[in-house]
C-alpha positions as CSV (number, residue, x, y, z in Angstrom):
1,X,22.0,148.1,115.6
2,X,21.5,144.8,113.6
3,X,18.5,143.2,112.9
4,X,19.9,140.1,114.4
5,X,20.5,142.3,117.7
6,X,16.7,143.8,117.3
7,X,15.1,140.7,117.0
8,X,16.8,139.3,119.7
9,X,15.9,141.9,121.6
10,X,12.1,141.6,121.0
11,X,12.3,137.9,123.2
12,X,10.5,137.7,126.3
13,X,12.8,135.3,128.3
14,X,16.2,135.2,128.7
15,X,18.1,133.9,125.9
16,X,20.9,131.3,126.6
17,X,24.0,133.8,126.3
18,X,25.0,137.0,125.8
19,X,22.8,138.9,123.2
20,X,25.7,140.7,121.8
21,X,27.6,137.8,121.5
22,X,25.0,135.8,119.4
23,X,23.7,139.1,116.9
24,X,27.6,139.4,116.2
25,X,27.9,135.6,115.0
26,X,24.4,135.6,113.0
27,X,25.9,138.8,111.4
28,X,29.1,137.3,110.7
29,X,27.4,134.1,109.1
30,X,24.8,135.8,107.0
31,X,27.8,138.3,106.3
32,X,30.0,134.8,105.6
33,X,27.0,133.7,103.4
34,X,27.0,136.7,101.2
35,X,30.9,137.3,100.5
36,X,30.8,133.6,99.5
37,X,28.0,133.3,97.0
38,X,29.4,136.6,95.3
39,X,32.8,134.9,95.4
40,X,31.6,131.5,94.2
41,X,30.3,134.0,91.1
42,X,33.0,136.2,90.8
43,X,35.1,133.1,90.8
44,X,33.3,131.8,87.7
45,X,33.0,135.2,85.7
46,X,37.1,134.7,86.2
47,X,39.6,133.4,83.0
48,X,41.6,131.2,85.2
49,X,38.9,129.4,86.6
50,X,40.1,126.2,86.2
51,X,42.5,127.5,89.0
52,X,39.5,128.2,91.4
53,X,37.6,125.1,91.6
54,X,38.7,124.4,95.0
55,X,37.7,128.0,96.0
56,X,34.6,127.7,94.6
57,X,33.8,124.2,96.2
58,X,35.0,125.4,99.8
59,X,33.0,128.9,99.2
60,X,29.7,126.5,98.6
61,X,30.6,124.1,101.7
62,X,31.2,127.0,103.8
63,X,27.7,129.1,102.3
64,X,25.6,125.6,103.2
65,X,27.7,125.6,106.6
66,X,26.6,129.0,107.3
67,X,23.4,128.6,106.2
68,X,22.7,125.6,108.5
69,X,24.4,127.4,111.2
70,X,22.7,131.0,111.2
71,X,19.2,128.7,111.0
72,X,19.7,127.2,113.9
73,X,21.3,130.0,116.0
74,X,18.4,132.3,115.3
75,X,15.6,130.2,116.8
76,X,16.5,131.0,120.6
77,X,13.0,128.5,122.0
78,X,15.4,126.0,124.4
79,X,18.2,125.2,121.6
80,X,20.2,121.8,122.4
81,X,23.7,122.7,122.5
82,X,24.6,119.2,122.2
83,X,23.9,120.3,118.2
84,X,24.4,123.7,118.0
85,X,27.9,123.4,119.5
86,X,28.9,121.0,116.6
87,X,27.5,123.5,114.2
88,X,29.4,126.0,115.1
89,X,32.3,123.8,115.6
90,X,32.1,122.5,111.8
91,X,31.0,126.5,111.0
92,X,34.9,127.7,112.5
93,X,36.8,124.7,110.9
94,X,34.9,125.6,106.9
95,X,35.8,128.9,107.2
96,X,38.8,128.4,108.1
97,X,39.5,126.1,105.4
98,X,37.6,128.8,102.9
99,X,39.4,131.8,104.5
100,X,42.7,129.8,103.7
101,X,42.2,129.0,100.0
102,X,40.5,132.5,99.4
103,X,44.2,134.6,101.1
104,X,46.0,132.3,98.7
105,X,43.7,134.0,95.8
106,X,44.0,137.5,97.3
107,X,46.7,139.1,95.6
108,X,44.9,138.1,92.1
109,X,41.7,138.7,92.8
110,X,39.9,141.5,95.3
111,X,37.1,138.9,95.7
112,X,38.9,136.5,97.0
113,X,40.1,139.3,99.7
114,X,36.6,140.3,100.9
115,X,35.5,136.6,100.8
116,X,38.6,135.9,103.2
117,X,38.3,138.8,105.6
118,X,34.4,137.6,105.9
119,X,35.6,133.9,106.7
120,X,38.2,135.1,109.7
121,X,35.4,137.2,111.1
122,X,33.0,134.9,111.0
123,X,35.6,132.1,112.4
124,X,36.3,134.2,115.4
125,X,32.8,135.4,115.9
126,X,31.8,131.4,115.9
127,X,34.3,130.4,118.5
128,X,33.5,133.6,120.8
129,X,29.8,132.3,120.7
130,X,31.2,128.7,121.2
131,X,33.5,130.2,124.4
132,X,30.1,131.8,125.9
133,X,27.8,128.8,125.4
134,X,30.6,126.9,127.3
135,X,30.6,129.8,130.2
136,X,27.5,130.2,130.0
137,X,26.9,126.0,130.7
138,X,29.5,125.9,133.5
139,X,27.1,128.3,135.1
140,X,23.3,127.0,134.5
């Protein structure tokens, strides 16, 4: 079990959708975060770095994204949707955009393949918490 999952379930009340749902997105962004600092890195140690600029840029956007994103996701006290939807709204479209430029880097570089496989998780995991904050409004 995750921390995320463990400290989640240490709350006294109820938090505002499924528990599963949300551990598996903080562990995706703080995952996300990682592979994209050691990317950013690995990206720089390379020869051809002029070729990775715009990796490296998107793999800092998308490690501030992330950042911002798991911050705010973790504090569960009566969270506003009206920003943490857009959060994780701006969270699915920078990995997306990271995950992109990363694949075209894969075959080169293994980095760049880990880094990618961490954005697409962490783009699903964001829009499966985005699908359950949107059931879970229809309902309250």
């Amino acid at each position: 079990m995750s921390y995320a999952r463990q400290m989640l379930d240490t709350y006294a009340r109820d938090s505002n959708v499924d528990a599963g749902v949300l551990a598996a997105t903080i562990d995706a962004l703080n995952d996300c975060t990682q592979a994209c600092i050691a990317d950013t890195d690995a990206d720089l140690g390379e020869r051809n770095v002029a070729d990775l600029v715009k990796c490296i840029r998107l793999c800092l956007e998308c490690t501030d994204v992330c950042v911002a994103s798991v911050g705010v996701i973790s504090r569960q006290a009566e969270y506003d949707t009206n920003v943490t939807a857009p959060l994780l709204e701006a969270c699915v479209a920078i990995c997306k955009s990271c995950g992109d430029e990363c694949e075209r880097h894969a075959r080169m570089h293994e980095h760049c393949r880990v880094c990618a496989e961490a954005c697409r998780r962490c783009e699903r995991a964001c829009r499966e918490l985005l699908a359950a904050m949107k059931v879970q409004a229809t309902m309250g």
